[in-house]
MARRODREN-803463 format. One record per residue (C-alpha): residue number from 1; chain; x, y, z. Coordinates in pm, 1 decimal. Each point is the difference from the previous one (the first is absolute). Example, Ala and Ser with C-alpha at 12.3 -4.5 7.8 and 13.67 -1.06 7.14 Angstrom:
% MARRODREN-803463
<pt nr="1" kette="A" xx="1230.0" yy="-450.0" zz="780.0"/>
<pt nr="2" kette="A" xx="137.0" yy="344.0" zz="-66.0"/>
This chain:
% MARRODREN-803463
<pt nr="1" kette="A" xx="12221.5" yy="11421.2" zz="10734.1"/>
<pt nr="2" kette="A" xx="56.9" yy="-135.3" zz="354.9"/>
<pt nr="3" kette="A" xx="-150.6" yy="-330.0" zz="73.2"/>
<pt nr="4" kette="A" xx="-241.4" yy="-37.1" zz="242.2"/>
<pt nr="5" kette="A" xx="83.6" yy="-123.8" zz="360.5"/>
<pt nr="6" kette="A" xx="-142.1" yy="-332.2" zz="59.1"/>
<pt nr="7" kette="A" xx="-297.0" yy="-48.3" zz="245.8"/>
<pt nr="8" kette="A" xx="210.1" yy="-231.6" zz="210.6"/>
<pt nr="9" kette="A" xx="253.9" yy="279.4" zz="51.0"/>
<pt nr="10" kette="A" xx="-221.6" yy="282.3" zz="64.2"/>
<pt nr="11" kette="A" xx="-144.1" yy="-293.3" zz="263.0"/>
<pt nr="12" kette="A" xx="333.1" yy="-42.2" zz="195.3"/>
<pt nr="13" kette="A" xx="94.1" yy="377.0" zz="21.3"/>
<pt nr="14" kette="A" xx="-350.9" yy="87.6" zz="154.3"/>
<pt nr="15" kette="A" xx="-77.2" yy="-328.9" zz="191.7"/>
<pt nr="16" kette="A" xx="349.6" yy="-21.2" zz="153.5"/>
<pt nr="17" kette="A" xx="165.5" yy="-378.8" zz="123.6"/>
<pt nr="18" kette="A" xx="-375.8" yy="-149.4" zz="41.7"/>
<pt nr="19" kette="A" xx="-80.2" yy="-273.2" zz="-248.5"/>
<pt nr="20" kette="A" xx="-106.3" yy="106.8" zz="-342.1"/>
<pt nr="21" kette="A" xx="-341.4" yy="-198.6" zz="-99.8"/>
<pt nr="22" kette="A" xx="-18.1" yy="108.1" zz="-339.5"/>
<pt nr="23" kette="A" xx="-22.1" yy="-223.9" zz="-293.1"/>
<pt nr="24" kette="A" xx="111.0" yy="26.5" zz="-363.4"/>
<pt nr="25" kette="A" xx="-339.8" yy="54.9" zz="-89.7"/>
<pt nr="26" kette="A" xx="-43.5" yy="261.8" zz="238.7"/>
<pt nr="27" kette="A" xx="329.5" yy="171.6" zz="-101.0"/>
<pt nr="28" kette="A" xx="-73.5" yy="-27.2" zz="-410.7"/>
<pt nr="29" kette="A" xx="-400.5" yy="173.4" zz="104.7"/>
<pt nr="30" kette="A" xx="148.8" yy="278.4" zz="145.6"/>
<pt nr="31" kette="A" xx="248.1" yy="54.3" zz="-280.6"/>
<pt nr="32" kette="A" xx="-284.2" yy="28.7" zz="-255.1"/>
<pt nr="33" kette="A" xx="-149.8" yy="292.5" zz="226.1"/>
<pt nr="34" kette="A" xx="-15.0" yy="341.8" zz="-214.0"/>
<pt nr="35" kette="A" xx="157.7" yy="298.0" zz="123.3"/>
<pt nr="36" kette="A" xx="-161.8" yy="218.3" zz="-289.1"/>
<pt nr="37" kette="A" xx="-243.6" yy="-31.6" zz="-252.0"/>
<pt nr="38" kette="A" xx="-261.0" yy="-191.1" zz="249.6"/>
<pt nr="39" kette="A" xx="-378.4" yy="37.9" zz="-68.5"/>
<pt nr="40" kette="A" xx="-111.9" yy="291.9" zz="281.0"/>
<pt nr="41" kette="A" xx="291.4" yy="178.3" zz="-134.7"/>
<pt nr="42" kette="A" xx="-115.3" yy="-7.8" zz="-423.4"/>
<pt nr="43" kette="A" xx="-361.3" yy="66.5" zz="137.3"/>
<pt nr="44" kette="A" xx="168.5" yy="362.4" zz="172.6"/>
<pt nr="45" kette="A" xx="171.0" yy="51.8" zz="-311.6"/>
<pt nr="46" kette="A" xx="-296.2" yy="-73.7" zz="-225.3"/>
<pt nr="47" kette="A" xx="-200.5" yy="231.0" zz="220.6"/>
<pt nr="48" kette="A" xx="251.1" yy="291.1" zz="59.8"/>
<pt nr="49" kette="A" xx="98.4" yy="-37.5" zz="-450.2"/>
<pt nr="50" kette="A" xx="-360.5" yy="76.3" zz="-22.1"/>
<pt nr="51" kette="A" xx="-1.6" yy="323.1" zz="204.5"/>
<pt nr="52" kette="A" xx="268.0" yy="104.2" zz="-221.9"/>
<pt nr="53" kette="A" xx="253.1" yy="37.9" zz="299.6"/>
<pt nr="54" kette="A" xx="363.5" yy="-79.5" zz="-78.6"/>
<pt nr="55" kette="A" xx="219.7" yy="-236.7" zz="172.9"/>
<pt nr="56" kette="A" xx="309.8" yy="-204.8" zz="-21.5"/>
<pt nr="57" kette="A" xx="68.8" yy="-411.2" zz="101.0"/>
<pt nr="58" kette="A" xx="347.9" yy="11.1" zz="48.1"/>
<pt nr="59" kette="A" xx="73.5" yy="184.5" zz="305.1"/>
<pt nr="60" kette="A" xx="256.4" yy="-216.4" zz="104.6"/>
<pt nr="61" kette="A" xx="198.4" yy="326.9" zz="134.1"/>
<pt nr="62" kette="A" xx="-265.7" yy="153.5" zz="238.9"/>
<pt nr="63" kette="A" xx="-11.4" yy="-169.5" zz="297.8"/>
<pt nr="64" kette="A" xx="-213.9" yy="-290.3" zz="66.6"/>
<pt nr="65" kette="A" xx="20.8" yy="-1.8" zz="-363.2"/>
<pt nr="66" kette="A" xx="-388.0" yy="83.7" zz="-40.1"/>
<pt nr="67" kette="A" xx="-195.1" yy="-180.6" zz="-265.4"/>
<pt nr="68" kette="A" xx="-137.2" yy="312.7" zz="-180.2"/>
<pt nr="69" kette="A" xx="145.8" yy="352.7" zz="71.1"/>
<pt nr="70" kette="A" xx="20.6" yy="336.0" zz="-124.2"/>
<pt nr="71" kette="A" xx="351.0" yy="207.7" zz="30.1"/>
<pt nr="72" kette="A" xx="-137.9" yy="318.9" zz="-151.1"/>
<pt nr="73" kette="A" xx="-354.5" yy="3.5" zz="213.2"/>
<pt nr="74" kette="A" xx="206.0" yy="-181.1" zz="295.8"/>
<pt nr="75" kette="A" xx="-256.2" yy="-294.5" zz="42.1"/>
<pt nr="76" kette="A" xx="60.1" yy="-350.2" zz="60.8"/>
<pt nr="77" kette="A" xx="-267.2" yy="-295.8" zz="31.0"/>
<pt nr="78" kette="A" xx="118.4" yy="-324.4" zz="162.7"/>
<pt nr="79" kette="A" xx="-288.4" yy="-279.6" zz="-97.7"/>
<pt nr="80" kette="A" xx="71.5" yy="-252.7" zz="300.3"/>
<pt nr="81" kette="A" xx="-85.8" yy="-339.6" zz="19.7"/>
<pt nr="82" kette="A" xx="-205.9" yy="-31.1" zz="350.6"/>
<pt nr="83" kette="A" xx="150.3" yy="-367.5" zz="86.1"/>
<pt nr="84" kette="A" xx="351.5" yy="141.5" zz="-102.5"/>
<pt nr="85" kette="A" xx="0.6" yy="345.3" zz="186.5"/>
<pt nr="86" kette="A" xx="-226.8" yy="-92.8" zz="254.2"/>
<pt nr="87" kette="A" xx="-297.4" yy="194.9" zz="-42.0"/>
<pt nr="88" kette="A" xx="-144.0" yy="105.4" zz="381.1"/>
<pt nr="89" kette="A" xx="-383.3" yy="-144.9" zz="-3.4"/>
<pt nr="90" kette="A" xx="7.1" yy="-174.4" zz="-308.6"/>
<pt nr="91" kette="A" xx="-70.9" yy="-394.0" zz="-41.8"/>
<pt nr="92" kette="A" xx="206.6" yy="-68.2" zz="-241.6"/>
<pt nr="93" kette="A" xx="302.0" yy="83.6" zz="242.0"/>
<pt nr="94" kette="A" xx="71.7" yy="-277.4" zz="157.2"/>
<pt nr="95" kette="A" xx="242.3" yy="-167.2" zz="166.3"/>
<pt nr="96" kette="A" xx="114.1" yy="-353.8" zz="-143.4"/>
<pt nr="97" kette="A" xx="19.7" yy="-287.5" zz="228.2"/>
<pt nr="98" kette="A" xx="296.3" yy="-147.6" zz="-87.1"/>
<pt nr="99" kette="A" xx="324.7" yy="174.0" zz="103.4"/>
<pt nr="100" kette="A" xx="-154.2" yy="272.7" zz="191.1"/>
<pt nr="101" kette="A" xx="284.7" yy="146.3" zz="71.7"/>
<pt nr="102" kette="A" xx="193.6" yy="60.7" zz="-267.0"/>
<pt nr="103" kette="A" xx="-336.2" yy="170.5" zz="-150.0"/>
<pt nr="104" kette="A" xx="-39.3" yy="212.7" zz="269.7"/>
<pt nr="105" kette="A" xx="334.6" yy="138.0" zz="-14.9"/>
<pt nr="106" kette="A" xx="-55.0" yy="-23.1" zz="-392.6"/>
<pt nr="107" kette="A" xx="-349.5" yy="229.2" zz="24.1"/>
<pt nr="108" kette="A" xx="138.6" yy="224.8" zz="294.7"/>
<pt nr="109" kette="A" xx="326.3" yy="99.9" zz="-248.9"/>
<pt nr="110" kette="A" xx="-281.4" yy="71.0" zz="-296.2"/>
<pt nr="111" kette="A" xx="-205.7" yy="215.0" zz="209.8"/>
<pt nr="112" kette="A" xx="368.9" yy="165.2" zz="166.9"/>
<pt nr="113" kette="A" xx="102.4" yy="50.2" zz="-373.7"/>
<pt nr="114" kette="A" xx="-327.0" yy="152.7" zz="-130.8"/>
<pt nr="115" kette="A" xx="47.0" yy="238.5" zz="287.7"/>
<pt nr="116" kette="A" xx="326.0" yy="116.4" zz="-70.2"/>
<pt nr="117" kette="A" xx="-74.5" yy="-13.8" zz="-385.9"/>
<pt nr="118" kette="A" xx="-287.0" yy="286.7" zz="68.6"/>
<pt nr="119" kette="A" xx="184.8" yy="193.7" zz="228.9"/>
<pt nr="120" kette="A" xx="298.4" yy="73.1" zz="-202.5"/>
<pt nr="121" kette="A" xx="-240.0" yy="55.5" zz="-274.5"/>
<pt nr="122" kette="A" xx="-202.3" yy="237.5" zz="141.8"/>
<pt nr="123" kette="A" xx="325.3" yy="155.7" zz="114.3"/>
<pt nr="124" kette="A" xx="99.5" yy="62.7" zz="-344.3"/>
<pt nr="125" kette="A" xx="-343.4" yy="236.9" zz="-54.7"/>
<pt nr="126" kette="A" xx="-228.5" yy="-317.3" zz="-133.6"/>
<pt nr="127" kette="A" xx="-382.9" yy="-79.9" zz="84.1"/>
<pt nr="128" kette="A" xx="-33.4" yy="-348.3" zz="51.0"/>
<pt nr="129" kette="A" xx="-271.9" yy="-217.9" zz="-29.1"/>
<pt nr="130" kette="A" xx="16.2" yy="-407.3" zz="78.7"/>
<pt nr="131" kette="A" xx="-315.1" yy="-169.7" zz="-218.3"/>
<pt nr="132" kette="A" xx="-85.1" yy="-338.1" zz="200.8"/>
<pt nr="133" kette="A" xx="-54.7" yy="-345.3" zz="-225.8"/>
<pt nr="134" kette="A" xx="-363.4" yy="-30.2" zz="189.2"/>
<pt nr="135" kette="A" xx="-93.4" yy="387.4" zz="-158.2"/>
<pt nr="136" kette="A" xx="75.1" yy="-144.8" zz="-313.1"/>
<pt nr="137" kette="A" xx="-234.5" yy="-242.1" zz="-40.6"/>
<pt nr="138" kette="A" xx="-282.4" yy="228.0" zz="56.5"/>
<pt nr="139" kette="A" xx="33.6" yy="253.8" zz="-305.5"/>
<pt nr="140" kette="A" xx="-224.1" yy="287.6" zz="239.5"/>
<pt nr="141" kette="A" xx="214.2" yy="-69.2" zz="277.3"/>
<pt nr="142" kette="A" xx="326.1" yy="75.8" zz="-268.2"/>
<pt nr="143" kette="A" xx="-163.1" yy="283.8" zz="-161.8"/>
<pt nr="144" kette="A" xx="-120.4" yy="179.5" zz="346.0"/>
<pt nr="145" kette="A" xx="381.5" yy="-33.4" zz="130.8"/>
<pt nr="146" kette="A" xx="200.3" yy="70.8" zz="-318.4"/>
<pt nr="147" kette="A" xx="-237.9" yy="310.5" zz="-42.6"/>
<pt nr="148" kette="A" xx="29.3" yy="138.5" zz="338.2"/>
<pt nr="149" kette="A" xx="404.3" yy="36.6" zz="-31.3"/>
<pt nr="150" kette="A" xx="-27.4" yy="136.5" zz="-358.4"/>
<pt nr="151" kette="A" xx="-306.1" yy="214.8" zz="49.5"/>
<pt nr="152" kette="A" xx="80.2" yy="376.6" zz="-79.6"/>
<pt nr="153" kette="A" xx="-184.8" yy="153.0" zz="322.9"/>
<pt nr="154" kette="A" xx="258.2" yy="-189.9" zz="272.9"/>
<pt nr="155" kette="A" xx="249.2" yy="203.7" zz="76.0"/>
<pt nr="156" kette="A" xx="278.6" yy="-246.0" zz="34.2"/>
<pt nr="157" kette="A" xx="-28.7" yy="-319.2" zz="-204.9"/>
<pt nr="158" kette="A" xx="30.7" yy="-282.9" zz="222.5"/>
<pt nr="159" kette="A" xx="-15.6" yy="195.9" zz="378.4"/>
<pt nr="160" kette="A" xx="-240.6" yy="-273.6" zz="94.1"/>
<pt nr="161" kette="A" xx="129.7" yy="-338.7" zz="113.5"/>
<pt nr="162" kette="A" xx="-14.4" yy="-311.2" zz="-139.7"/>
């Protein structure tokens, strides 16, 4: 398995020839962050297991690499993190005050990525749906959104937005 690039790289390529600030500390945090397996994304699974509706984890060949997808149905589910991917409107997206920069380059590239990663998908014939951290922690909020893109009556899963 591929190690991980450190924080302090990832810092230079985005940030450029202006003065890293970030500490050890900082740099061993953002290691520990999860890329799957985080709580808003076992609460979808929970939810969607008890529907009875099928998915797969390890999608690592569709693009964007969704967190729970369906090759057969041609459904993917991305559960973003709203400080991570930005989420438009939402407080927990935020902007830290140290090294500005380098995390607005960092956030713009997320939000670029997640762009592309849907496109392509939807491209290939799949409905996608991106679940938001905040829905998560209201379980209505989860349920109303999950059901909409699953309900029978829609004509084509995931043709609303966000």
């Amino acid at each position: 398995m591929p190690q991980r690039q450190s924080f302090r790289k990832l810092e230079k390529r985005l940030v450029g020839d202006a003065v890293p600030r970030t500490t050890a500390e900082t740099s061993a945090r953002m290691v520990r962050v999860r890329r799957a397996g985080t709580a808003p994304e076992m609460q979808v699974r929970h939810y969607l297991s008890g529907l009875g509706i099928r998915y797969r984890t390890k999608n690592r060949d569709l693009p964007g690499s969704p967190d729970l997808a369906n090759r057969s149905k041609k459904w993917a589910v991305f559960v973003n993190g709203c400080f991570w991917h930005q989420h438009e409107g939402c407080k927990a997206a935020t902007i830290p005050k140290t090294n500005k920069g380098f995390w607005r380059a960092k956030f713009a590239a997320n939000v670029s990525r997640d762009a592309r990663a849907r496109a392509l998908l939807e491209e290939k014939g799949f409905a996608v749906k991106t679940l938001w951290e905040c829905q998560t922690h209201d379980f209505a909020a989860t349920r109303k959104a999950v059901g909409r893109f699953f309900s029978p009556s829609s004509t084509r899963r995931g043709s609303q937005k966000r």
